[in-house]
C-alpha positions as CSV (number, residue, x, y, z in Angstrom):
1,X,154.2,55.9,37.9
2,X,157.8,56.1,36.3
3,X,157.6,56.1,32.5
4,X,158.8,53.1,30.5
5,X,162.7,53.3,29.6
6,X,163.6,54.2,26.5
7,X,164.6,51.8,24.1
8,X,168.4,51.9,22.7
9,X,168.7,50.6,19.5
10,X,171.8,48.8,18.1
11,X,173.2,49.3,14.5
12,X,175.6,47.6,12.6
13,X,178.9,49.5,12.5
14,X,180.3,49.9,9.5
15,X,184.0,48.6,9.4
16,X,186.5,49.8,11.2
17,X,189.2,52.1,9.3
18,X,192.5,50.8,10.3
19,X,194.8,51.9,12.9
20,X,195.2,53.2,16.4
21,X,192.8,56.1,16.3
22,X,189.7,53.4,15.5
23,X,190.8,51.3,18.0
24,X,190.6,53.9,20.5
25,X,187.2,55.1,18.9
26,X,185.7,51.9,18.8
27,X,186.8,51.4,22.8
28,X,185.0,54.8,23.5
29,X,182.2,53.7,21.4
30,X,181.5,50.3,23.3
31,X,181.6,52.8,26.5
32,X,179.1,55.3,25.6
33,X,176.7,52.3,24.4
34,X,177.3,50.8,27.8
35,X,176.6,53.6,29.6
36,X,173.6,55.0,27.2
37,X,172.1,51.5,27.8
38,X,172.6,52.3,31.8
39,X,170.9,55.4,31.7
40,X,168.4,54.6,29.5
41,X,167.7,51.4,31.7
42,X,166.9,53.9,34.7
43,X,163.1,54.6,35.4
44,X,162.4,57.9,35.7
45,X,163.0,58.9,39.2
46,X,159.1,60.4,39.8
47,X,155.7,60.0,38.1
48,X,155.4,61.4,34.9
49,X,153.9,64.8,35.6
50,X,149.8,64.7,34.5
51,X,149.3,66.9,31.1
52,X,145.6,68.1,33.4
53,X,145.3,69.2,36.0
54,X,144.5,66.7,39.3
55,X,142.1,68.1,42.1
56,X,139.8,67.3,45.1
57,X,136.7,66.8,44.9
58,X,136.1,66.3,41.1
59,X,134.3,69.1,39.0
60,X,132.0,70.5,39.1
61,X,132.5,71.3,42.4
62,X,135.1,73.5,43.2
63,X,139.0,72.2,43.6
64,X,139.9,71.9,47.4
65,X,142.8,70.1,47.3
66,X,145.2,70.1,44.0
67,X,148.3,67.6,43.1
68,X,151.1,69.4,42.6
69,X,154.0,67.2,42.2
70,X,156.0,63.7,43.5
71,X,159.6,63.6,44.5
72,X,161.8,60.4,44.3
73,X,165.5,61.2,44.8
74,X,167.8,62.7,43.1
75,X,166.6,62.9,40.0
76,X,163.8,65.8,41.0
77,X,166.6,68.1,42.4
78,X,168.9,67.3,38.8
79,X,165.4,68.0,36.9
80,X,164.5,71.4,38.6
81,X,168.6,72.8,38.0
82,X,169.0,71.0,34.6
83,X,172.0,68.9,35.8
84,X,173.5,67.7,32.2
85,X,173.3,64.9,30.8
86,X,177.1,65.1,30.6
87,X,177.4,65.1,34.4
88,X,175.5,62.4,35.3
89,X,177.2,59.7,32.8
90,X,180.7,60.8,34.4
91,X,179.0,60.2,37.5
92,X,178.1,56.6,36.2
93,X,181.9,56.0,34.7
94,X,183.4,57.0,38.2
95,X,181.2,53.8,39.4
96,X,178.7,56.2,41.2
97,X,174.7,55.3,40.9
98,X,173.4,57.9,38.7
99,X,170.6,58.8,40.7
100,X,169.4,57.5,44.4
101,X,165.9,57.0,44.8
102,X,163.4,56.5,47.6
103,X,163.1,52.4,48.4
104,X,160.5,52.3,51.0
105,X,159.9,56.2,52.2
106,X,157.5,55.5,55.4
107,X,157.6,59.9,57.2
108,X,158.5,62.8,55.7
109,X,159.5,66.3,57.3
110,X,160.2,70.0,55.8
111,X,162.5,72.7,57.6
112,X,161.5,76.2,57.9
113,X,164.6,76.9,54.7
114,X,162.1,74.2,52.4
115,X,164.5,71.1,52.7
116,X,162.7,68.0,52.6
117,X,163.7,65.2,54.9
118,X,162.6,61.3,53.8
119,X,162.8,58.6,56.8
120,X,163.5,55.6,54.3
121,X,163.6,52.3,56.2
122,X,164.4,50.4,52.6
123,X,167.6,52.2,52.3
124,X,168.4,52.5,55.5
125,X,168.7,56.5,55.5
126,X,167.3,60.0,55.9
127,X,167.1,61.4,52.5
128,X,167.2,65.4,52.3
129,X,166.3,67.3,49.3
130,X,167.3,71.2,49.5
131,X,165.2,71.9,46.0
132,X,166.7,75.8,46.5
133,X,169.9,75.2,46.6
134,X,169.3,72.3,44.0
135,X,171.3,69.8,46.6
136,X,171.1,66.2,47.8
137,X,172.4,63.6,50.2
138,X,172.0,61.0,52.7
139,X,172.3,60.9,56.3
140,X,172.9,57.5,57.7
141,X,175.8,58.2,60.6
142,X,174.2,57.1,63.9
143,X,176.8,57.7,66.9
144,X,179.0,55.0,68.1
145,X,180.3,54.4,64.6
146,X,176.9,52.9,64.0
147,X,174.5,53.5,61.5
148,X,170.8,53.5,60.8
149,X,168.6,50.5,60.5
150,X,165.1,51.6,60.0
151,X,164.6,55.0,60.1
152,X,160.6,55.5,60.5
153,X,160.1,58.3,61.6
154,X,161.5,62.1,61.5
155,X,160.8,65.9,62.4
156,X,162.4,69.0,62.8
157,X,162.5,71.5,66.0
158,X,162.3,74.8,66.4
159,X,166.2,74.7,66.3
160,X,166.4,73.5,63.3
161,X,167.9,70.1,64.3
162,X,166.6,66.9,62.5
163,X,165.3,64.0,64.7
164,X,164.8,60.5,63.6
165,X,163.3,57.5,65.1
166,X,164.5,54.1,64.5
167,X,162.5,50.9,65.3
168,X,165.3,48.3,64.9
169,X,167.6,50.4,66.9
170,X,165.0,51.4,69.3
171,X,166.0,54.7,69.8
172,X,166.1,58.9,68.1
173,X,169.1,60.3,66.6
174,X,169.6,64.1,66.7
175,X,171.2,65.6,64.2
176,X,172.6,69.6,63.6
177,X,170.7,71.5,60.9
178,X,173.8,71.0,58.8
179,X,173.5,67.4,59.0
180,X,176.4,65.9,62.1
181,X,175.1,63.2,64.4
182,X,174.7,64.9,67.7
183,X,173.3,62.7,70.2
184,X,170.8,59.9,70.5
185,X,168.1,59.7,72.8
186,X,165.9,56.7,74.4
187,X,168.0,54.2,73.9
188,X,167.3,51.2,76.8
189,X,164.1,53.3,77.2
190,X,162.0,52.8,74.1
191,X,160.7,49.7,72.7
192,X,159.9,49.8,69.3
193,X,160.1,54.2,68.1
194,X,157.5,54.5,65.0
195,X,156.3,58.4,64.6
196,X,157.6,61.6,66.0
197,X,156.6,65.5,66.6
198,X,158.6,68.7,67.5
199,X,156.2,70.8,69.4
200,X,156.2,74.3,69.7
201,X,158.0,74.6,73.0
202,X,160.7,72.1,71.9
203,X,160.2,69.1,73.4
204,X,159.6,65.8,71.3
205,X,156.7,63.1,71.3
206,X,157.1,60.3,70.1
207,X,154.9,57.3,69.8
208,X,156.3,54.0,71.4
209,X,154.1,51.3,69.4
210,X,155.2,48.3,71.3
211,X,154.8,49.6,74.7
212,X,151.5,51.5,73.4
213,X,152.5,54.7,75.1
214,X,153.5,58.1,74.0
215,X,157.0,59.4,75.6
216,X,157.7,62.9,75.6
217,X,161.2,64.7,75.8
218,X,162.2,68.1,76.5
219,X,164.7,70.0,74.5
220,X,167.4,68.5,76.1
221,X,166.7,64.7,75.7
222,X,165.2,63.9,79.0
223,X,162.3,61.9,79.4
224,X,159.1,64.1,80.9
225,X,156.5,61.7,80.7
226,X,154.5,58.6,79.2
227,X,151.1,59.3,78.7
228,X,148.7,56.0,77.8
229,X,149.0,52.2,78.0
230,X,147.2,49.7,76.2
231,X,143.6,49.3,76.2
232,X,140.1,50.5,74.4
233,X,139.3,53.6,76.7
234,X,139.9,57.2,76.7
235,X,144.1,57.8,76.4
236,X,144.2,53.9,76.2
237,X,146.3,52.8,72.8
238,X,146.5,49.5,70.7
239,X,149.8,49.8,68.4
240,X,149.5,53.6,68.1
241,X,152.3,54.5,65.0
242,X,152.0,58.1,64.4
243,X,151.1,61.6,65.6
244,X,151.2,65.2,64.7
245,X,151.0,68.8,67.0
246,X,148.5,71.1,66.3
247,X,149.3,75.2,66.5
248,X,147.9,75.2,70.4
249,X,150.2,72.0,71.5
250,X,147.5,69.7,71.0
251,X,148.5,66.0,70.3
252,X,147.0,64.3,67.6
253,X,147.8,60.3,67.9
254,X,146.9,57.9,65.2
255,X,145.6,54.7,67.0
256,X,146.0,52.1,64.6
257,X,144.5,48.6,65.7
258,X,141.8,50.7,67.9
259,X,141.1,52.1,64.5
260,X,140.7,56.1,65.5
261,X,143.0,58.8,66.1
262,X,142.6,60.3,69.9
263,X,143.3,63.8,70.8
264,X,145.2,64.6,74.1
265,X,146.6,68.1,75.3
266,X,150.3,69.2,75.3
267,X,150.4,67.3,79.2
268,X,148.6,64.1,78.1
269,X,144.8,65.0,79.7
270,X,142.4,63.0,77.1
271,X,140.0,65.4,75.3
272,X,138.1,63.2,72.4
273,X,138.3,60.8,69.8
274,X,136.9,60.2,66.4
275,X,136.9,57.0,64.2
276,X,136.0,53.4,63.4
277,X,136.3,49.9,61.6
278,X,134.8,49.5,58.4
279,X,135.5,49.9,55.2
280,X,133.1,52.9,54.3
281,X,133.7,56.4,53.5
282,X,135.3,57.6,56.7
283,X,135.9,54.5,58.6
284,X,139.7,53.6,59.2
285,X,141.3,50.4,58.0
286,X,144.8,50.8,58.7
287,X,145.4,54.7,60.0
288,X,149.1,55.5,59.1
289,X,150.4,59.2,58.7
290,X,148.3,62.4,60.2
291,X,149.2,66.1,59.8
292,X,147.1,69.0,61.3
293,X,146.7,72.1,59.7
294,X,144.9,75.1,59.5
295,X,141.4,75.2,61.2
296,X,142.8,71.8,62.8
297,X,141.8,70.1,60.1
298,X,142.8,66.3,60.4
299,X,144.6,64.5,57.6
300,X,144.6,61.2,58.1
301,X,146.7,58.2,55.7
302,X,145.0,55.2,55.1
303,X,147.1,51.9,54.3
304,X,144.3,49.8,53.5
305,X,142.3,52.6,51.2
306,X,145.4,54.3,49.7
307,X,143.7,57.2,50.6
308,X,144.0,60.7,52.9
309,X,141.1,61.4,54.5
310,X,140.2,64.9,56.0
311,X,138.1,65.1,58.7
312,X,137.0,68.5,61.2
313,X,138.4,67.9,64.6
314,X,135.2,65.9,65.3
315,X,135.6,63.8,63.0
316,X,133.1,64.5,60.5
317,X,134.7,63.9,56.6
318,X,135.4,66.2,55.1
319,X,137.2,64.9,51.6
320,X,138.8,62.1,50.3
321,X,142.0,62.2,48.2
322,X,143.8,60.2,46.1
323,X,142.8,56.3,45.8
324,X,144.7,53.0,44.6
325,X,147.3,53.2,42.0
326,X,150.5,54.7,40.7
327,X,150.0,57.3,38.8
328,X,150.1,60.7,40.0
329,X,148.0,61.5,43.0
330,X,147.4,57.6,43.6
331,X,148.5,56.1,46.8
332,X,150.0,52.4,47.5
333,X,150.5,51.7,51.3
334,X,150.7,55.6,52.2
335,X,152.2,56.5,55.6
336,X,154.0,59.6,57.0
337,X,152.2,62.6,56.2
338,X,153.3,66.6,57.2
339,X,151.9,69.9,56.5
340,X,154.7,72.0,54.7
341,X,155.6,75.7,56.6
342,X,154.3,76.9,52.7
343,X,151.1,75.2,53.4
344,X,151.2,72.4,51.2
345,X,151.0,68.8,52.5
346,X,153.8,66.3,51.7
347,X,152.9,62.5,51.9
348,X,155.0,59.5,52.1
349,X,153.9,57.1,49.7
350,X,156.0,54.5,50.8
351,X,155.3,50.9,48.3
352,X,155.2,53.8,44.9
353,X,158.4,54.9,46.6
354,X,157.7,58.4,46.5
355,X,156.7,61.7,48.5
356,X,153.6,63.3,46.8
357,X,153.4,67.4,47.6
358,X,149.3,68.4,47.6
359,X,148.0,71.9,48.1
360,X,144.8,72.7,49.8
361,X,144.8,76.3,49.4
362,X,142.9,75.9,46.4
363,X,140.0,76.9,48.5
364,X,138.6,76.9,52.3
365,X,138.2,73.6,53.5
C-alpha cells in the first residue's frame, strides 16, 4: 500500500519588499507551492518496501518463496535511476502527469532483455518498464488509426515481438520489439480474447472465453486449430481466461467456472486435470492467472482468496502465498501471473494496481 502524502504546510509570508523583483518572486513563489502541493498530493507509485523481510511459508520452516518488490509505473523506474526531483516538477509545469501508474493491471509479460510489459485494461494500454535502461512508455496504437480498449492479456515470442489481446476489440495486436504496431490477428474470428502464450515453436494460444475454446496460431497469424468447447468433460471449458506453456509445449489452461485448470499437449490431446469448488486450502474460487515453472510446478491466482497457490502437476498443494490486503505481498483481485526468464514470478495485482515480483529460488519447491 502507497504511503500517506506528505503534508505541506502554509506560513504566513512576511510582507512583500517593494518593487518588481517581489512581484516576480512572489509569482514564482505561488508556483512552487502549487506544484509542491501537486507532488506532495501524489501517492507513492508502489508499496512502501517492508523494513523485514516477507517469505513463504512462515518460520520456522524454511523460506520457499520471498517478496521481492511491487512495480506501479513510472515512479519505480525514476526511483531505481534517481530521476530528480527537479525533473519531474518541470515535467508537471509543461502540463505533463508526473508519473503514470497502473489503473487496473489484469497480465503481465517479461522479454528475454528484462522489460516488463503490463496489459492495463483501466488505462487502456500496454505499459513497458525497461528497469536497465531506466525507461518508460505506453503502447496504445492499434492499426487502422485505432487504439486499444481493453488490453487483457499479453506475451512475448521468441522473436521478440509483443502480443496483446483485447476483449472489447475482439482481437491480438502484434507489435515489433521496439514497440510499432505491426499487424493484428483474429479479428471476425475471436469472440471475446482473455489470456495468451508464446510457445516455444512460435505459434500463439490464446484462450477465447466466450466461445470456451482455445485458438492457436502459428508464427505467421494463421489460425491452426481450436481445441475445446463448452462443457464439464475432459478438454470441455466453461469461461476458461488464462493459460501458460510449460518447457515441453504443454498447455496449461485455467478453467474458471469449471473451477480447475486442465492440462492439454502442444496439439490439444487432453492429458489431466486437477481442481475443485470450495473454499478450503487448495480448492479454487475464482482461478485467474497461471505460470509454469521449473519441475512444472503450477502457480495458480486466486480472485476470490487473493492468493497464488502452487500445486505439483497433480495437483497436490504445495504452498500458499500472499492473502487479502494491500500491503506488500498481499493480493486484491489478482490476475495475470508469468514466470520471469530470471526465474522470478511477476503477478498482476490488478484492484492494488500493481505488479508484485516473488522469487522462489529461496529453496526447492
Amino acid at each position: 500500500m502507497g504511503q500517506d502524502a506528505p503534508v505541506v504546510s502554509a506560513r504566513r509570508a512576511p510582507p512583500p519588499a517593494r518593487g518588481g523583483s517581489s512581484v516576480l518572486a512572489g509569482t514564482l513563489s505561488v508556483v512552487l507551492a502549487v506544484c509542491l502541493a501537486a507532488c506532495a498530493s501524489q501517492p507513492e507509485a508502489r508499496s512502501a518496501e517492508p523494513l523485514v523481510e516477507i517469505v513463504w511459508p512462515m518460520p520456522p520452516d524454511p523460506p520457499r518463496v520471498r517478496y521481492v518488490t511491487s512495480i506501479v509505473g513510472e515512479r519505480f523506474v525514476n526511483k531505481k535511476i534517481g530521476r530528480s526531483w527537479w525533473s519531474r516538477l518541470l515535467k508537471i509545469l509543461a502540463g505533463q502527469s508526473e508519473d503514470e501508474r497502473f489503473a487496473k493491471p489484469m497480465d503481465v509479460a517479461v522479454d528475454a532483455g528484462g522489460r516488463i510489459f503490463v496489459a492495463d485494461p483501466g488505462a487502456g494500454c500496454v505499459h513497458v518498464i525497461d528497469e536497465r535502461l531506466g525507461r518508460y512508455r505506453q503502447i496504445r496504437d492499434v492499426p487502422g488509426g485505432r487504439s486499444l480498449q481493453s488490453p487483457v492479456g499479453v506475451a512475448v515470442d521468441r522473436a521478440g515481438r509483443l502480443q496483446v489481446s483485447d476483449s472489447t476489440l475482439n482481437l491480438i495486436v502484434i507489435y515489433s520489439a521496439e514497440g510499432k504496431a505491426e499487424g493484428v490477428w483474429g479479428e471476425g474470428v475471436l469472440k471475446r480474447p482473455a489470456g495468451i502464450a508464446a510457445a516455444p515453436d512460435g505459434s500463439l494460444y490464446v484462450v477465447d472465453s466466450s466461445a470456451d475454446q482455445i485458438v492457436r496460431f502459428d508464427a505467421g497469424g494463421r489460425e491452426l486449430a481450436r481445441y475445446g468447447r463448452r462443457g464439464v468433460g475432459p478438454g470441455e471449458f466453461n469461461r476458461p481466461s488464462y493459460l501458460a506453456i510449460d518447457a515441453s509445449g504443454g498447455i496449461w489452461i485455467v478453467d474458471t467456472l469449471n473451477f480447475r485448470v486442465q492440462h492439454l499437449d502442444a496439439d490439444g490431446k487432453f492429458l489431466s486435470a486437477f481442481g475443485k469448488a470450495g473454499d478450503g486450502t487448495g480448492n479454487l474460487g475464482r482461478p485467474k492467472g497461471i505460470a509454469v515453472g521449473p519441475g512444472n510446478v503450477v502457480w495458480v491466482a486466486d480472485g476470490m482468496f487473493d492468493v497464488i497457490q502452487l500445486f505439483q502437476p497433480d495437483g497436490q498443494l504445495l504452498l500458499v502465498v500472499g492473502g487479502p490486503g494491500r500491503s506488500s505481498g498481499q493480493f486484491w483481485l489478482p490476475a495475470g501471473v508469468t514466470m520471469g526468464a530470471d526465474g522470478r514470478v511477476y503477478v498482476a495485482d490488478s484492484y492494488n494496481g500493481r505488479v508484485q515480483v516473488l522469487d522462489p529460488s529461496g529453496a526447492a519447491l
